[in-house]
C-alpha positions as protocol buffer text, in pm:
chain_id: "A"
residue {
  index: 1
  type: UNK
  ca { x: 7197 y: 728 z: -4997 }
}
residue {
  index: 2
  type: UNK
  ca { x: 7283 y: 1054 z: -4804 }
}
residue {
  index: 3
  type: UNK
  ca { x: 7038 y: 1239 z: -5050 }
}
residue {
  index: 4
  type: UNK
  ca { x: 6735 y: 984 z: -4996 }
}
residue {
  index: 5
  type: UNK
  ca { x: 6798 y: 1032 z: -4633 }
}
residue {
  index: 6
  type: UNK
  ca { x: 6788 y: 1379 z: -4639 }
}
residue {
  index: 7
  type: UNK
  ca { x: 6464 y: 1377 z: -4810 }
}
residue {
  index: 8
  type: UNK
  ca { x: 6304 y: 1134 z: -4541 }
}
residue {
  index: 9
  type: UNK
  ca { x: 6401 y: 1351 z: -4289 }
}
residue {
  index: 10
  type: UNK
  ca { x: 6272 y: 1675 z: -4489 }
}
residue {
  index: 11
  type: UNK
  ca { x: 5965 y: 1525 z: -4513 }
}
residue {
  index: 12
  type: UNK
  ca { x: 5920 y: 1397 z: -4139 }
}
residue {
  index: 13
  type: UNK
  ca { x: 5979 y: 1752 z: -4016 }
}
residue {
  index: 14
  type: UNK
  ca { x: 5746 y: 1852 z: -4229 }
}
residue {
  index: 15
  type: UNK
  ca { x: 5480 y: 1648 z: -4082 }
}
residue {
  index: 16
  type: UNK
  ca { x: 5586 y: 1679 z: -3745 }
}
residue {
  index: 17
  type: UNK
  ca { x: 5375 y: 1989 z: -3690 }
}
residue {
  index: 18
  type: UNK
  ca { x: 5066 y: 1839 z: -3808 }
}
residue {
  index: 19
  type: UNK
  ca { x: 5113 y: 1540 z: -3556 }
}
residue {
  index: 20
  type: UNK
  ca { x: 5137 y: 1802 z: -3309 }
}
residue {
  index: 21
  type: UNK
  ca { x: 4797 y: 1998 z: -3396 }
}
residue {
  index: 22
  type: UNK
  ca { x: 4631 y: 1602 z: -3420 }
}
residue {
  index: 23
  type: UNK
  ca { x: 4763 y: 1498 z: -3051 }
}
residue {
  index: 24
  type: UNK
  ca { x: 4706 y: 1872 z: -2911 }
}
residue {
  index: 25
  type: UNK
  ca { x: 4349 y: 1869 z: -3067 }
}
residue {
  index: 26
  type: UNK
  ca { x: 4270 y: 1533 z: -2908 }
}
residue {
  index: 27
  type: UNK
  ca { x: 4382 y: 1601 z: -2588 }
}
residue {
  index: 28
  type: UNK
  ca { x: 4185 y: 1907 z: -2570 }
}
residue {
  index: 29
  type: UNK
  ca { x: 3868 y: 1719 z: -2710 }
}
residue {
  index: 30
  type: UNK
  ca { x: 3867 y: 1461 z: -2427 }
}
residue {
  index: 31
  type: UNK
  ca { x: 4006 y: 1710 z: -2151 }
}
residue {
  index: 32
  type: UNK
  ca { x: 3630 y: 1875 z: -2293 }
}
residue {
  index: 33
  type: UNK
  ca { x: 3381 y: 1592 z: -2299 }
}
residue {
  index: 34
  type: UNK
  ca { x: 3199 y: 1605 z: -2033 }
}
residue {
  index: 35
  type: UNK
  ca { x: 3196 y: 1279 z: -1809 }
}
residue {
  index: 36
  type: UNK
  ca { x: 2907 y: 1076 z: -1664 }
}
residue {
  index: 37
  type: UNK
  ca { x: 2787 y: 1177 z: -1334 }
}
residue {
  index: 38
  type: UNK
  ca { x: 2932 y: 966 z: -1094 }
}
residue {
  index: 39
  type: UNK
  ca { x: 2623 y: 903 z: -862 }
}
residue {
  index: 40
  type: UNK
  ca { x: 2401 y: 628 z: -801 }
}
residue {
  index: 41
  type: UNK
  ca { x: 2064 y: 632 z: -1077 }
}
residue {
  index: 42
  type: UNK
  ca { x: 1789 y: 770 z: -893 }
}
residue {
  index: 43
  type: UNK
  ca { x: 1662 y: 418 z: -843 }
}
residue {
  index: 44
  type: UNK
  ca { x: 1875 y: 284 z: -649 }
}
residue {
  index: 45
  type: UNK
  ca { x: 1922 y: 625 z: -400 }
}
residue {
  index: 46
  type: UNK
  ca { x: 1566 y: 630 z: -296 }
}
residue {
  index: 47
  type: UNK
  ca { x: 1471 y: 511 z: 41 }
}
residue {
  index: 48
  type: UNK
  ca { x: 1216 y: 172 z: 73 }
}
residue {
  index: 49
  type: UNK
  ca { x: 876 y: 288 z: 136 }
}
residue {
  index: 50
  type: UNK
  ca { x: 758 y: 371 z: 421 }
}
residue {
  index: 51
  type: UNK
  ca { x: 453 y: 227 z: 585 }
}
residue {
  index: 52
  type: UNK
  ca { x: 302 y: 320 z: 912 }
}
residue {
  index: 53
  type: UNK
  ca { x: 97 y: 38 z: 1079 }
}
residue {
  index: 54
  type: UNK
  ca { x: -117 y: 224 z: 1328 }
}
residue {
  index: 55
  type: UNK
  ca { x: -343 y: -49 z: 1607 }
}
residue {
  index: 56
  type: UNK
  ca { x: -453 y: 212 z: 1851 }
}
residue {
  index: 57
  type: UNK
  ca { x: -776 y: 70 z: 1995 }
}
residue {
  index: 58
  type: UNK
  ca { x: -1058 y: 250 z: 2256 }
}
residue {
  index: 59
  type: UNK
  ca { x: -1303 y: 15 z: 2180 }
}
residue {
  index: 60
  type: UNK
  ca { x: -1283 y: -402 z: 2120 }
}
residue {
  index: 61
  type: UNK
  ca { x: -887 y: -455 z: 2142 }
}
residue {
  index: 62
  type: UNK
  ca { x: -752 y: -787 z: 1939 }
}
residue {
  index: 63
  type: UNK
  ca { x: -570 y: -1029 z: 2079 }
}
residue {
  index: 64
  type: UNK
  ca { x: -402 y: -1081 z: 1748 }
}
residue {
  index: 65
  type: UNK
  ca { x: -260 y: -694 z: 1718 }
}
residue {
  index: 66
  type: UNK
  ca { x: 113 y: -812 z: 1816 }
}
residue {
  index: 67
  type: UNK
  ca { x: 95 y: -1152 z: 1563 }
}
residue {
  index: 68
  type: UNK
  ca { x: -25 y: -868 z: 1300 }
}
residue {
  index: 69
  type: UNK
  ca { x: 277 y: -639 z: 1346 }
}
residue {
  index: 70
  type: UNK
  ca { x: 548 y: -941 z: 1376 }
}
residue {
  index: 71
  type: UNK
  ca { x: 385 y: -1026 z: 1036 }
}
residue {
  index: 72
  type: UNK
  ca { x: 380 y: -683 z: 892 }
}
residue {
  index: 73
  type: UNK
  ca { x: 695 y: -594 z: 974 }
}
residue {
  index: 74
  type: UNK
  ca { x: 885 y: -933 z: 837 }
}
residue {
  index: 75
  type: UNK
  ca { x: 645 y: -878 z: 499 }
}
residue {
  index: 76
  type: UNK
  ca { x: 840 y: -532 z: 504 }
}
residue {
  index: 77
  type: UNK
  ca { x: 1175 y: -695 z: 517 }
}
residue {
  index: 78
  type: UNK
  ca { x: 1065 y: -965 z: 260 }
}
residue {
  index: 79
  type: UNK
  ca { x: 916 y: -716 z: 26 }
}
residue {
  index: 80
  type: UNK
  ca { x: 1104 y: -388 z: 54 }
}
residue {
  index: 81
  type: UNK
  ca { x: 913 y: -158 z: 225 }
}
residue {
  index: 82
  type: UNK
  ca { x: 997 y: -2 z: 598 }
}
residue {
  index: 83
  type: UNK
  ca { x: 766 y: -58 z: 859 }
}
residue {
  index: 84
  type: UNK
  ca { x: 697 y: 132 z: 1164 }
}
residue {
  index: 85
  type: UNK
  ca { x: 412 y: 39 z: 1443 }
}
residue {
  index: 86
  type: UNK
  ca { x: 273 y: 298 z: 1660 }
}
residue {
  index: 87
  type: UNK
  ca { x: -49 y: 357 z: 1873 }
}
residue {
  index: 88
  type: UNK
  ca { x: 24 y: 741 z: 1883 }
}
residue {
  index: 89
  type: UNK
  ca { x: -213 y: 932 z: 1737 }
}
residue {
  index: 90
  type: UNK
  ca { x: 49 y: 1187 z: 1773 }
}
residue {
  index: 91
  type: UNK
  ca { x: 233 y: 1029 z: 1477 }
}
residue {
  index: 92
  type: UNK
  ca { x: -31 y: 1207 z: 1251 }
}
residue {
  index: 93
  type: UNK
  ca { x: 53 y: 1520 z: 1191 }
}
residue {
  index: 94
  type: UNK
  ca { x: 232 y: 1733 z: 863 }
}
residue {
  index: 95
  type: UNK
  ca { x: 609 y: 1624 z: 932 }
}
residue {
  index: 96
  type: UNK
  ca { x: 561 y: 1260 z: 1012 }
}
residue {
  index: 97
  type: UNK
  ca { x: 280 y: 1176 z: 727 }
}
residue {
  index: 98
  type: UNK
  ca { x: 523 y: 1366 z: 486 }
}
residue {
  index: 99
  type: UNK
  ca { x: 785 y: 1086 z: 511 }
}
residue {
  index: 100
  type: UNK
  ca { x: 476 y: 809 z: 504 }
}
residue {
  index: 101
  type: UNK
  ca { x: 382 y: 615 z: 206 }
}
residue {
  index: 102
  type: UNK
  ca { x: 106 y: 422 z: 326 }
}
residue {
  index: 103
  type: UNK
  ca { x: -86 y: 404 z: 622 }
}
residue {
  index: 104
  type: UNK
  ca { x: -179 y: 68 z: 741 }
}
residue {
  index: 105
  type: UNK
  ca { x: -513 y: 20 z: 994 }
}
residue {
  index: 106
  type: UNK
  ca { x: -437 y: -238 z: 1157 }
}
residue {
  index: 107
  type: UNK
  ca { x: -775 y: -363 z: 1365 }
}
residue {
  index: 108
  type: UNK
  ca { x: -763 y: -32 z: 1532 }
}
residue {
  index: 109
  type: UNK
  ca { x: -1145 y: 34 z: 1697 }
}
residue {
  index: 110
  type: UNK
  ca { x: -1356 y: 312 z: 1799 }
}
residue {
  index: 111
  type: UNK
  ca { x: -1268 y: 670 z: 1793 }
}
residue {
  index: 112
  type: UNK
  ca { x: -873 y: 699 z: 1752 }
}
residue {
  index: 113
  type: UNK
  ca { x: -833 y: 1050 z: 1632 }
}
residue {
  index: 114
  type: UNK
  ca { x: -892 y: 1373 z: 1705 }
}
residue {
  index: 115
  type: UNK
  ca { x: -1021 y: 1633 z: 1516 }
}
residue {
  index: 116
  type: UNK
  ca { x: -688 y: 1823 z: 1412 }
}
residue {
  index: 117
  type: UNK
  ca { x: -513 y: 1453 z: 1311 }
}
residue {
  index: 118
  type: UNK
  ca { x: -806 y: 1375 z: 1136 }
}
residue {
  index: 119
  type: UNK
  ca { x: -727 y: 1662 z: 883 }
}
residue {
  index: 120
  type: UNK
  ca { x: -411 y: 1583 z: 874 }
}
residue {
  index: 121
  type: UNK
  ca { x: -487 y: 1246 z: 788 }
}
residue {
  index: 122
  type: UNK
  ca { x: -732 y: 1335 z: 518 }
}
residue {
  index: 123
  type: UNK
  ca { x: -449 y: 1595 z: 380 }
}
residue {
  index: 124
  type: UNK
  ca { x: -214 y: 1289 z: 333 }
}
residue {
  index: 125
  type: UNK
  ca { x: -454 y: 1077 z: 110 }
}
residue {
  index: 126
  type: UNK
  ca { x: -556 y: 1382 z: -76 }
}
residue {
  index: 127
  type: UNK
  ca { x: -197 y: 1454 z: -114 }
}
residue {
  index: 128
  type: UNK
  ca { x: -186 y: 1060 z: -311 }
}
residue {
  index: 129
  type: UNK
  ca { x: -144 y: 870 z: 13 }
}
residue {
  index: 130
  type: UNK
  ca { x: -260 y: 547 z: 43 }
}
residue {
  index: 131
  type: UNK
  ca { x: -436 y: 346 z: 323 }
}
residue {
  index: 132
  type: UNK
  ca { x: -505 y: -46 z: 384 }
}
residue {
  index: 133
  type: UNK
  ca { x: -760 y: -113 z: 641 }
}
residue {
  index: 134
  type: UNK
  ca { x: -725 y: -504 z: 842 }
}
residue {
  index: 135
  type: UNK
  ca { x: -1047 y: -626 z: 994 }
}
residue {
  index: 136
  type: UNK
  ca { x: -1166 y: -391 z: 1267 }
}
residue {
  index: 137
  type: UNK
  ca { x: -1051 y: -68 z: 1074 }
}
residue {
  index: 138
  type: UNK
  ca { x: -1432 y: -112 z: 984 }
}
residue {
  index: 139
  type: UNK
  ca { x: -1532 y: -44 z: 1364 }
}
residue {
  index: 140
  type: UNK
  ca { x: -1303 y: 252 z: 1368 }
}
residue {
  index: 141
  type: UNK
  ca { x: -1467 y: 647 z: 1344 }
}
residue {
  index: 142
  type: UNK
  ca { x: -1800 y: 609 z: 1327 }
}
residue {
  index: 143
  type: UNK
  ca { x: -1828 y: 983 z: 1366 }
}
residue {
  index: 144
  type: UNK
  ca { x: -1615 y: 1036 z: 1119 }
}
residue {
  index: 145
  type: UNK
  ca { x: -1790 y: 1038 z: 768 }
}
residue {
  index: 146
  type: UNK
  ca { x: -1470 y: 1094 z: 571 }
}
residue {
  index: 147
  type: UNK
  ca { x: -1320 y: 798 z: 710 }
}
residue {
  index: 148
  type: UNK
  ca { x: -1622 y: 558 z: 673 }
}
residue {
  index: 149
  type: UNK
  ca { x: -1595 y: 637 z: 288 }
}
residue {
  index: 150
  type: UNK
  ca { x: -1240 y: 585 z: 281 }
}
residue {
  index: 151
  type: UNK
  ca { x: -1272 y: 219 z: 450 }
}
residue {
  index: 152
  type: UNK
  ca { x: -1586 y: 166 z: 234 }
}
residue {
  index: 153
  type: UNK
  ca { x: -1826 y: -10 z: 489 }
}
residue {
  index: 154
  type: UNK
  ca { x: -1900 y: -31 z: 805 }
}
residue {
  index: 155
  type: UNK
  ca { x: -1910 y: -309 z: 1089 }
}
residue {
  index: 156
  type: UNK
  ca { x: -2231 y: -418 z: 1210 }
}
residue {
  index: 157
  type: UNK
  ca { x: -2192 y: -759 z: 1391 }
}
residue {
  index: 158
  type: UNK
  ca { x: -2047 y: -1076 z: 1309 }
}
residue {
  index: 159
  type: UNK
  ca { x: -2104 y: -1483 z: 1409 }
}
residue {
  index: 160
  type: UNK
  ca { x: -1893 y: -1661 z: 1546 }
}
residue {
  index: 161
  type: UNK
  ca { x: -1522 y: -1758 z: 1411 }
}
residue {
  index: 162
  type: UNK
  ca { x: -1551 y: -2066 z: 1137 }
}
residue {
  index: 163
  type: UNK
  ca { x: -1431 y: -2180 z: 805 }
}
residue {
  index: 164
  type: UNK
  ca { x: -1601 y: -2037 z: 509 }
}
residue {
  index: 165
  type: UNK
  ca { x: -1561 y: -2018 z: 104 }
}
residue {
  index: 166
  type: UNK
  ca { x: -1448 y: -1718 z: -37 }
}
residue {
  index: 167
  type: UNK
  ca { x: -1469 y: -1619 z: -417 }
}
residue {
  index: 168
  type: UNK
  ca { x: -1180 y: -1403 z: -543 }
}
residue {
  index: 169
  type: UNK
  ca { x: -1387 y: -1164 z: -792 }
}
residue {
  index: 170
  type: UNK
  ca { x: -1072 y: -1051 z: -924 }
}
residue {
  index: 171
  type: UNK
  ca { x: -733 y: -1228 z: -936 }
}
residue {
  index: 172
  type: UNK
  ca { x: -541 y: -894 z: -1137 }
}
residue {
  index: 173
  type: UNK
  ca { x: -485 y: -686 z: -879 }
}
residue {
  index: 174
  type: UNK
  ca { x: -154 y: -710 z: -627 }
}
residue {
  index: 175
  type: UNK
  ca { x: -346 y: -823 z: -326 }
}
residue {
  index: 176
  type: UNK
  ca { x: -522 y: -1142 z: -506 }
}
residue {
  index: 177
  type: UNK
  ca { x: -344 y: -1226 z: -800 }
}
residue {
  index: 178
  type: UNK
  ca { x: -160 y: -1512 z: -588 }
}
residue {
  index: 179
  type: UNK
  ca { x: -504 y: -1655 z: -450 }
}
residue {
  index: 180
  type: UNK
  ca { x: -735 y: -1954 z: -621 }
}
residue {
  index: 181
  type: UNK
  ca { x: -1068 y: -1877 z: -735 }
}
residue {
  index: 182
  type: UNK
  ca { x: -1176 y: -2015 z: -407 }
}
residue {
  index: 183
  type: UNK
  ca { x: -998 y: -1985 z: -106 }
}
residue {
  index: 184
  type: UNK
  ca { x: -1161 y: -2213 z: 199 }
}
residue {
  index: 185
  type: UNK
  ca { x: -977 y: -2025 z: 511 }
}
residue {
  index: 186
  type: UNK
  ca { x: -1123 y: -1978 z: 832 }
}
residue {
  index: 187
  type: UNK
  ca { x: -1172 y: -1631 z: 1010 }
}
residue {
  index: 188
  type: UNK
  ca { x: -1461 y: -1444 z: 1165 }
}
residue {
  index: 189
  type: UNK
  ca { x: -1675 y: -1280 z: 905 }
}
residue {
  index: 190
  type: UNK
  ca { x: -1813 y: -957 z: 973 }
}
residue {
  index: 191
  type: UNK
  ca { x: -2138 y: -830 z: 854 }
}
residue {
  index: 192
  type: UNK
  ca { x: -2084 y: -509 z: 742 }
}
residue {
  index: 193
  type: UNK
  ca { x: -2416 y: -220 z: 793 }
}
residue {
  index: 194
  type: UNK
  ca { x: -2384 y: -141 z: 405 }
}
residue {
  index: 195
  type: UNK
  ca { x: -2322 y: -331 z: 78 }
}
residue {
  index: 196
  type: UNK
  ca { x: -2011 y: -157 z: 8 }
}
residue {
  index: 197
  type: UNK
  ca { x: -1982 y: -312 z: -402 }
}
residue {
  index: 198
  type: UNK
  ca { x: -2155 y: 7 z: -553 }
}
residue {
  index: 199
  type: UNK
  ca { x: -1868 y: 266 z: -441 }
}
residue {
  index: 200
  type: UNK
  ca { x: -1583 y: 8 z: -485 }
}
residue {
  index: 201
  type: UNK
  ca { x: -1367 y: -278 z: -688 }
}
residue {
  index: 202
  type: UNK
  ca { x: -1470 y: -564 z: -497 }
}
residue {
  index: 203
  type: UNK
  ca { x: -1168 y: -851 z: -489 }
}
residue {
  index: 204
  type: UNK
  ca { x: -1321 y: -1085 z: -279 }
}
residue {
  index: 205
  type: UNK
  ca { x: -1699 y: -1213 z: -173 }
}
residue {
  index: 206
  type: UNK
  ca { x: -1801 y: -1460 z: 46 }
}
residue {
  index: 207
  type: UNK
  ca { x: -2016 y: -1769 z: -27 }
}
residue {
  index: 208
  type: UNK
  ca { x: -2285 y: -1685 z: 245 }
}
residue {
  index: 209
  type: UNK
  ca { x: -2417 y: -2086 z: 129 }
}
residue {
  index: 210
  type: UNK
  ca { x: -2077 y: -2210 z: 309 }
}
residue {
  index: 211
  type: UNK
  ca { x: -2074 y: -2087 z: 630 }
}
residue {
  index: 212
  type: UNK
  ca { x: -2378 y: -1977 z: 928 }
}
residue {
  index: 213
  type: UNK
  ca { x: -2458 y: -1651 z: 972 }
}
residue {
  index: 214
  type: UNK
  ca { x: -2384 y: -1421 z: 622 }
}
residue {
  index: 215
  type: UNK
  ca { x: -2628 y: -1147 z: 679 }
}
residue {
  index: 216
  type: UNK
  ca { x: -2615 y: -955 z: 364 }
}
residue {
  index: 217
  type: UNK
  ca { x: -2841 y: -1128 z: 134 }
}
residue {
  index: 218
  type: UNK
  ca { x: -2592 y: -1334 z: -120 }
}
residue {
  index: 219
  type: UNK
  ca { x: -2403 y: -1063 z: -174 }
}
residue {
  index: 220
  type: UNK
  ca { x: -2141 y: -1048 z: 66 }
}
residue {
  index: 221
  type: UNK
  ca { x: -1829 y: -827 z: -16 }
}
residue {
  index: 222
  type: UNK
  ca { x: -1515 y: -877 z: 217 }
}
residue {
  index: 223
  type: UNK
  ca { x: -1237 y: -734 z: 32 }
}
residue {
  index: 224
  type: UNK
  ca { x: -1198 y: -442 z: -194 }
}
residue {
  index: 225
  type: UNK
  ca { x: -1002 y: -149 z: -318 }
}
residue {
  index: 226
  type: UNK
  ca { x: -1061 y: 194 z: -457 }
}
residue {
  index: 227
  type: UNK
  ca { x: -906 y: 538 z: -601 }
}
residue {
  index: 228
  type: UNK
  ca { x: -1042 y: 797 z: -336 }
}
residue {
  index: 229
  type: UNK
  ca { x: -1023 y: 1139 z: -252 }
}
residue {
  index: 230
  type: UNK
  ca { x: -692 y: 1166 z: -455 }
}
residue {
  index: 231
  type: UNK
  ca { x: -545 y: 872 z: -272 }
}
residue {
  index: 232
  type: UNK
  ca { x: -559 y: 473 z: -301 }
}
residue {
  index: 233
  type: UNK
  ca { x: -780 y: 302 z: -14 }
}
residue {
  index: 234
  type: UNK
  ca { x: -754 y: -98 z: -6 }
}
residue {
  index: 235
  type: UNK
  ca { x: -965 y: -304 z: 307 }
}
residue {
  index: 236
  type: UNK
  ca { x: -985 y: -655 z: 360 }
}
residue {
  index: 237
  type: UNK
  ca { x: -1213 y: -865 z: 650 }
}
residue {
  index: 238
  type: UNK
  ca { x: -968 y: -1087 z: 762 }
}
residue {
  index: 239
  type: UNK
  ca { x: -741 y: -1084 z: 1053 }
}
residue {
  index: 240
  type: UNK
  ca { x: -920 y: -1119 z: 1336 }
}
residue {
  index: 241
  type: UNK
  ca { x: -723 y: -1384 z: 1460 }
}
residue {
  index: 242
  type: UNK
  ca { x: -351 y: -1512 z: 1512 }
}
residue {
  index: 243
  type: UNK
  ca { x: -371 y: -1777 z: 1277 }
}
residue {
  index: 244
  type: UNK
  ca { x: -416 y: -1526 z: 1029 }
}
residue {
  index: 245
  type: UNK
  ca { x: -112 y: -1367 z: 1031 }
}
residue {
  index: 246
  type: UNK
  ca { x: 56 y: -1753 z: 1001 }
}
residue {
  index: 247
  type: UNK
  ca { x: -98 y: -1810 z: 659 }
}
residue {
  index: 248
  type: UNK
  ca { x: 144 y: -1764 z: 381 }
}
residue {
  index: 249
  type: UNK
  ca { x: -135 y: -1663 z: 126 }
}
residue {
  index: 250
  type: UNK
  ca { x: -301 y: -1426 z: 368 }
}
residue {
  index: 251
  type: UNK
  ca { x: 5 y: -1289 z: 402 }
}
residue {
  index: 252
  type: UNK
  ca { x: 93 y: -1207 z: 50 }
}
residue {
  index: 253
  type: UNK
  ca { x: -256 y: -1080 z: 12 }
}
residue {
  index: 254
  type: UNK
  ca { x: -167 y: -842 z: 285 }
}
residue {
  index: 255
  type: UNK
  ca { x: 190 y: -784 z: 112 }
}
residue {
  index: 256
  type: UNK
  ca { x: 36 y: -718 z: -201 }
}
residue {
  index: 257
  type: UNK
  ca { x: -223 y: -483 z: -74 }
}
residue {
  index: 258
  type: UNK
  ca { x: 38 y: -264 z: 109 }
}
residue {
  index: 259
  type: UNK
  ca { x: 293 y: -241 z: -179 }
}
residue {
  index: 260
  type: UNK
  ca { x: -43 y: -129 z: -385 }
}
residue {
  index: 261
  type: UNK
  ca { x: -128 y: 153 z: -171 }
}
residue {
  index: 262
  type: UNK
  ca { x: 240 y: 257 z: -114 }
}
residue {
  index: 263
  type: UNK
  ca { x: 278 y: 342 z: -490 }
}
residue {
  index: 264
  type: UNK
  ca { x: 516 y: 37 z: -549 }
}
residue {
  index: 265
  type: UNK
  ca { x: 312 y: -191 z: -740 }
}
residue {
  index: 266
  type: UNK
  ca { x: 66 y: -7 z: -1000 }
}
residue {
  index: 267
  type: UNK
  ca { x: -232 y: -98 z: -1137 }
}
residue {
  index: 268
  type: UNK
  ca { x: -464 y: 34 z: -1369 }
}
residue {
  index: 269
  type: UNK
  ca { x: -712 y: 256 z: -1148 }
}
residue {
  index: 270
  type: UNK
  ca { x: -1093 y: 297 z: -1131 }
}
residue {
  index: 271
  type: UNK
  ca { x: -1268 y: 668 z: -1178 }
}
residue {
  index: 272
  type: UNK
  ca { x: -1171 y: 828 z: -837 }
}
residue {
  index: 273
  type: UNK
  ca { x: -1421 y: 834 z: -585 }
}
residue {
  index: 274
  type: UNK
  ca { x: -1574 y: 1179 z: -497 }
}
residue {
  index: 275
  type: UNK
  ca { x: -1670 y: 1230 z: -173 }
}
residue {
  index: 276
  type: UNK
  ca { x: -2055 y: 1267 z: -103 }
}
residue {
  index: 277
  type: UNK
  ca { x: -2264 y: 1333 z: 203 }
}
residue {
  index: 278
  type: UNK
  ca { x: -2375 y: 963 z: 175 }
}
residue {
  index: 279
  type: UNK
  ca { x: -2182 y: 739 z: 454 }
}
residue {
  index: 280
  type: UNK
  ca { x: -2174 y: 394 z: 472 }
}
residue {
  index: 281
  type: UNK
  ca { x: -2399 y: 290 z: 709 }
}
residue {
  index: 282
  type: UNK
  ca { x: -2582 y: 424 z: 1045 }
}
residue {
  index: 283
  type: UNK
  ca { x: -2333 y: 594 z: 1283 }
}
residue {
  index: 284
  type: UNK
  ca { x: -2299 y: 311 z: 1602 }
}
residue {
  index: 285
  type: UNK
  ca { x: -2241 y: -45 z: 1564 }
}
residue {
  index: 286
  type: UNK
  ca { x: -2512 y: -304 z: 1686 }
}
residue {
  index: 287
  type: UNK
  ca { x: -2539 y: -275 z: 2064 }
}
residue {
  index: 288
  type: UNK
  ca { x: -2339 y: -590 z: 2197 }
}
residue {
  index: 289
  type: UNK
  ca { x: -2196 y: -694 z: 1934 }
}
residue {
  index: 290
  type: UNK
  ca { x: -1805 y: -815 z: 2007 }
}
residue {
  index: 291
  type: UNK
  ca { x: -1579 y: -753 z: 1692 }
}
């Protein structure tokens, strides 16, 4: 018995040093694997979009500009961007536009910029910057041919407020995919100086057979998007009144067309626009004409 034992005991010591080596070796294997970073994934650290809703008027002001930013800014909270109103023109320059995703024109009128924020302005699209344009950003800069490309058409006069037909051309893209193939709503309609549909995707026409007063020949585009000058430019023709800004589809249409041009909802894009000499329409509105 002694002698078995002593042979159990021999043999234990003699694999006590390669336990040893084994437990050594695996400490210094785990003490050496690097460990996971322990930081949020970049997803979840980066900051909402930001969207600047700009309303600055010196020509026709809207009644409806503070129903349109109440809207805006609960579409913001709903859908996860940040929203910030101003009527500074001061807000465009390098620094602030850096931080912006998407600038919002929000039935702004006549000339609102000057010449040095207009650059700056056009640096931040070309920089991939996008822009949505509500109603009366077509009677903005008129002197401004840049601008009048980038919004796509121009206002030229209007009739007066009243339910009309509207086809949606295109139910793919963020701002329409939530809309019928018809939407009756009523609004006031502009007329715009050009027939914007060569230079842009249209999303929306009018039915010019449901409502008095069309003024561009069947063919009546009031909604559209486009890639331009290296950023993403979306306008639509309603909003001109409080109402508006109640409706839960023209709402989402609104939602949909800001997380477009922000960069948060993709989708596949056209040939970018290149800028010509051409504008879109003569330089003044008609004489008289309310907007």
């Amino acid at each position: 018995m002694r002698s078995t034992d002593t042979a159990r005991q021999r043999f234990l010591r003699t694999l006590a040093p390669v336990f040893v080596c084994l437990l050594t070796a695996s400490i210094l294997l785990a003490l050496d694997t690097p460990k996971p970073p322990d930081v949020e994934p970049p997803a979840a650290r980066a900051e909402p979009p930001a969207v600047l809703v700009f309303s600055r008027t010196t020509g026709f002001r809207h009644g409806s500009i503070p129903a349109g930013i109440k809207s805006l800014t609960e579409l913001g909270r709903e859908h996860g961007f940040r929203v910030e109103a101003t009527e500074d023109p001061r807000f465009f320059e390098p620094t602030r536009l850096g931080k912006t995703d998407c600038v919002v024109f929000l039935n702004t009128t006549g000339d609102v910029l000057d010449d040095e924020q207009q650059r700056h302005f056009e640096n931040f699209i070309r920089g991939g910057g996008g822009y949505v344009g509500v109603h009366s950003a077509a009677d903005t800069e008129y002197d401004w041919p840049w601008y009048g490309r980038l919004v796509g058409a121009w206002f030229k006069t209007h009739p007066a407020i009243q339910p009309a037909r509207i086809n949606v051309e295109d139910r793919t893209f963020p701002a329409t995919r939530m809309l019928p193939a018809t939407w009756d709503r009523t609004d006031e309609w502009y007329v715009y100086r050009k027939n914007p549909r060569p230079n842009v995707r249209v999303l929306m026409s009018l039915d010019e057979t449901s409502y008095q007063g069309g003024g561009m020949d069947g063919d009546h585009p009031i909604s559209w998007y486009h890639d331009y000058d290296g950023g993403r430019a979306f306008y639509t023709g309603g909003g001109h009144t409080d109402a508006s800004y109640a409706e839960p589809l023209f709402r989402e249409h609104l939602a949909g067309a800001i997380k477009w041009a922000a960069g948060m909802t993709p989708h596949p894009p056209r040939k970018p626009a290149v800028p010509t000499d051409a504008v879109p329409g003569d330089a003044t509105p008609d004489k008289g004409a309310t907007r």
